[in-house]
BALOBA-1460 file (C-alpha; in Angstrom, 3 decimals):
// residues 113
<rec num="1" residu="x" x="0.000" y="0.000" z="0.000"/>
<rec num="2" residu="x" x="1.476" y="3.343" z="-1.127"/>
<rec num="3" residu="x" x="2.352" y="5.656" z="1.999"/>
<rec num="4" residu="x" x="3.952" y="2.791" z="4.754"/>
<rec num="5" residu="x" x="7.140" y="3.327" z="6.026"/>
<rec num="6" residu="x" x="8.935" y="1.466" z="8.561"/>
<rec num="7" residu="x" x="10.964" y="3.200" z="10.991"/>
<rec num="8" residu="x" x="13.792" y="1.818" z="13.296"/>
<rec num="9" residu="x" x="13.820" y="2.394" z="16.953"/>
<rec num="10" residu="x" x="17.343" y="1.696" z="17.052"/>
<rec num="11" residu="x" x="19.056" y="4.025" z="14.132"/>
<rec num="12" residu="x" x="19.958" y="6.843" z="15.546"/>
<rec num="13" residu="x" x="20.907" y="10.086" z="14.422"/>
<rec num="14" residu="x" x="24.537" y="11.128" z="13.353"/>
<rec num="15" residu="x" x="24.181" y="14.051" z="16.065"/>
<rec num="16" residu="x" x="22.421" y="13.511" z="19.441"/>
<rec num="17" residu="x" x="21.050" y="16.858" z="21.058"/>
<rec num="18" residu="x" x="22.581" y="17.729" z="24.660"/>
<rec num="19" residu="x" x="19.288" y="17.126" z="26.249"/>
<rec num="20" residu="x" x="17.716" y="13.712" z="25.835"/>
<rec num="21" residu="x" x="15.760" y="12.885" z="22.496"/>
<rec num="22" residu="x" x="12.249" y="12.337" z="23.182"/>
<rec num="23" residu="x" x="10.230" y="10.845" z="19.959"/>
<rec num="24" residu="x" x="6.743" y="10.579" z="20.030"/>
<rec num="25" residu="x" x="5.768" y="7.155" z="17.769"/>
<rec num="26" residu="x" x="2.404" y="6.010" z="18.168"/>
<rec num="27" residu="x" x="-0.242" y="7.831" z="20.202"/>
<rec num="28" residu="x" x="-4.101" y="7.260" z="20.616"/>
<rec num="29" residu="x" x="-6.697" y="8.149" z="22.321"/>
<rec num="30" residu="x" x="-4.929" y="7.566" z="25.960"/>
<rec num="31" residu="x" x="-2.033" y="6.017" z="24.836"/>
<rec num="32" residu="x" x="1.454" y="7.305" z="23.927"/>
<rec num="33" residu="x" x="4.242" y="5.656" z="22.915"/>
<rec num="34" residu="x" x="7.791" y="6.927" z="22.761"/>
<rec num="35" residu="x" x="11.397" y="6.468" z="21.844"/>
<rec num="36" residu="x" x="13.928" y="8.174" z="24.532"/>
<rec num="37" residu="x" x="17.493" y="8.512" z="23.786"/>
<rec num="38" residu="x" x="19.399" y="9.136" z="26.626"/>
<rec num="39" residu="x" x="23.207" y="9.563" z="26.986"/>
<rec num="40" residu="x" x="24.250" y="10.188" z="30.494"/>
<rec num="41" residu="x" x="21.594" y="12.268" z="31.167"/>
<rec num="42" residu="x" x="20.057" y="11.645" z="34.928"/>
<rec num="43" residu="x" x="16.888" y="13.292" z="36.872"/>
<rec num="44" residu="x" x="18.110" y="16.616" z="38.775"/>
<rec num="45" residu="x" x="19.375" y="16.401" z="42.460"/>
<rec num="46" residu="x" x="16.463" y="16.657" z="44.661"/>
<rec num="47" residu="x" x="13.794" y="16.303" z="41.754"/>
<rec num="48" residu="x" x="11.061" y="13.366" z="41.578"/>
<rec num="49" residu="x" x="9.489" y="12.317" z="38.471"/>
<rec num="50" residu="x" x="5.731" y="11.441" z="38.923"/>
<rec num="51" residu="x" x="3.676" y="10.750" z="35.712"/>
<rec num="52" residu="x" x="-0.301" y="11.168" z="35.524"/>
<rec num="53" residu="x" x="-0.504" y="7.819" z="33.507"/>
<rec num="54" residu="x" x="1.182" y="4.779" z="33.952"/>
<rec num="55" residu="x" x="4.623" y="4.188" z="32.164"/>
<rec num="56" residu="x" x="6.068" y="0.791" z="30.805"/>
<rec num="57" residu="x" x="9.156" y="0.949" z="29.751"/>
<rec num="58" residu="x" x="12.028" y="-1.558" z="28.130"/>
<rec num="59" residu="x" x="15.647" y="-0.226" z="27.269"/>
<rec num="60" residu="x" x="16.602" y="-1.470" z="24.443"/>
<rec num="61" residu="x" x="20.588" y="-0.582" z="24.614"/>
<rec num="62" residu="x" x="23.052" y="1.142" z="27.335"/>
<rec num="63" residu="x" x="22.507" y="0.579" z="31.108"/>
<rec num="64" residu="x" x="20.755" y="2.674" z="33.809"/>
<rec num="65" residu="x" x="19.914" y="3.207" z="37.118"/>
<rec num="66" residu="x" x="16.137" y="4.116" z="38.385"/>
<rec num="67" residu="x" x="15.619" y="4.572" z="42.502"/>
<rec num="68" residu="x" x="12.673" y="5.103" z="43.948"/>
<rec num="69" residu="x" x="10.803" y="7.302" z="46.981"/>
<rec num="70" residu="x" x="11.267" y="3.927" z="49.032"/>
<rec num="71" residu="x" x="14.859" y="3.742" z="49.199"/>
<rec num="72" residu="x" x="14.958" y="0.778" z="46.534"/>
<rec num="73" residu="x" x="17.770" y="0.887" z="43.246"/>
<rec num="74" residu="x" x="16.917" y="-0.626" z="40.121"/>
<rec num="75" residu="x" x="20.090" y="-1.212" z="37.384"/>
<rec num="76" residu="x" x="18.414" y="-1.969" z="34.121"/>
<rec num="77" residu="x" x="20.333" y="-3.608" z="31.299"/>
<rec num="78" residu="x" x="19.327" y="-3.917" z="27.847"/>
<rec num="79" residu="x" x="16.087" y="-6.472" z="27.500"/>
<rec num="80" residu="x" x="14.579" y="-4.980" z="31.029"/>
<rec num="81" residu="x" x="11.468" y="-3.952" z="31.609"/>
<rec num="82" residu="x" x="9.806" y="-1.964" z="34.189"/>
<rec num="83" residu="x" x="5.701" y="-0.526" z="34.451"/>
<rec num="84" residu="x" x="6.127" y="2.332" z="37.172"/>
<rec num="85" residu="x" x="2.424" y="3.452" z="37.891"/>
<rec num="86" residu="x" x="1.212" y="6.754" z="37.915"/>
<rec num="87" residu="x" x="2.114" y="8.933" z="40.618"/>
<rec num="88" residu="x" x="4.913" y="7.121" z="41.755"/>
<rec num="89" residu="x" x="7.871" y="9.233" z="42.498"/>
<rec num="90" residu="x" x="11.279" y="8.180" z="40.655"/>
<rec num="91" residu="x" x="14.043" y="8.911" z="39.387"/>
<rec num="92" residu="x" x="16.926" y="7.994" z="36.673"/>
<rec num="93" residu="x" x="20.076" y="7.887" z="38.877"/>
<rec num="94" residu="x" x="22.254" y="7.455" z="35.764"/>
<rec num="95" residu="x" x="22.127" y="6.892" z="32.115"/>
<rec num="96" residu="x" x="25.161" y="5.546" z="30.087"/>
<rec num="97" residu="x" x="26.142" y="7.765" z="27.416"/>
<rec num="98" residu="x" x="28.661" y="4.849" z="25.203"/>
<rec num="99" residu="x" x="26.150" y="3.307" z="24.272"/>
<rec num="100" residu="x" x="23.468" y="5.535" z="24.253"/>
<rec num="101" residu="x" x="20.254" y="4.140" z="26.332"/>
<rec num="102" residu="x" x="17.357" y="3.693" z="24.148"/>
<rec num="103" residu="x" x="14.673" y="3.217" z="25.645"/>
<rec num="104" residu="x" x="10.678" y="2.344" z="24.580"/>
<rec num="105" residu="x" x="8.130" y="4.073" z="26.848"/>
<rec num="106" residu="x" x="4.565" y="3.523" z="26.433"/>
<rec num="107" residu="x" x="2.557" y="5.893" z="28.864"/>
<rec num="108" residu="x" x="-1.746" y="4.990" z="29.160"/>
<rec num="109" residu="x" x="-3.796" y="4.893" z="32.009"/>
<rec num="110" residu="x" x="-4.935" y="0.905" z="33.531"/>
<rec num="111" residu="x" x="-1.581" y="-0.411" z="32.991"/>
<rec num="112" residu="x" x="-0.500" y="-3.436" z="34.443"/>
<rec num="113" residu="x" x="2.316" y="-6.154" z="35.149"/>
């Protein structure tokens, strides 16, 4: 059918911003999925992430390290997974920058493991 493309989650571009790449690559109604490049990029000192839908997420390359409100460390490595649910306060610790982490987030409300 005239009009498909595929894209690849993995090519990345020749030049990687200074900030991390956020892609939006599917989205519906509730639903948003995303491609985010990191590359040593972490959540500020004293800052908590908390999302208003739930997020499932898989890194596809590079390494990094989530903690939580409760104290616990997560080290992800590529082929993890991890659903944190809305509202939950986190944070990336660290991100490796050789090789980039790629991750694929898909953010909807209902979620579950």
């Amino acid at each position: 059918m005239a009009g498909r493309s595929a894209g690849n989650i993995l090519r990345l571009p020749d030049t990687l911003p200074p900030d991390e790449l956020v892609e939006a690559l599917a989205r519906g109604e509730g639903v948003l999925v995303e491609r985010i490049v990191s590359t040593g990029q972490a959540t500020a000192p004293g800052e908590w992430l908390t999302g208003e839908l739930d997020e499932w997420v898989v890194l596809l390359s590079g390494e990094a390290e989530l903690s939580y409100d409760d104290g616990s460390l997560l080290r992800l490595e590529p082929g993890d997974y991890v659903l944190v649910p809305a509202g939950e306060r986190h944070r990336v610790e660290s991100t490796s920058a050789d090789p980039p982490c790629v991750w694929l987030a898909v953010h909807a409300a209902g979620l579950r493991s």
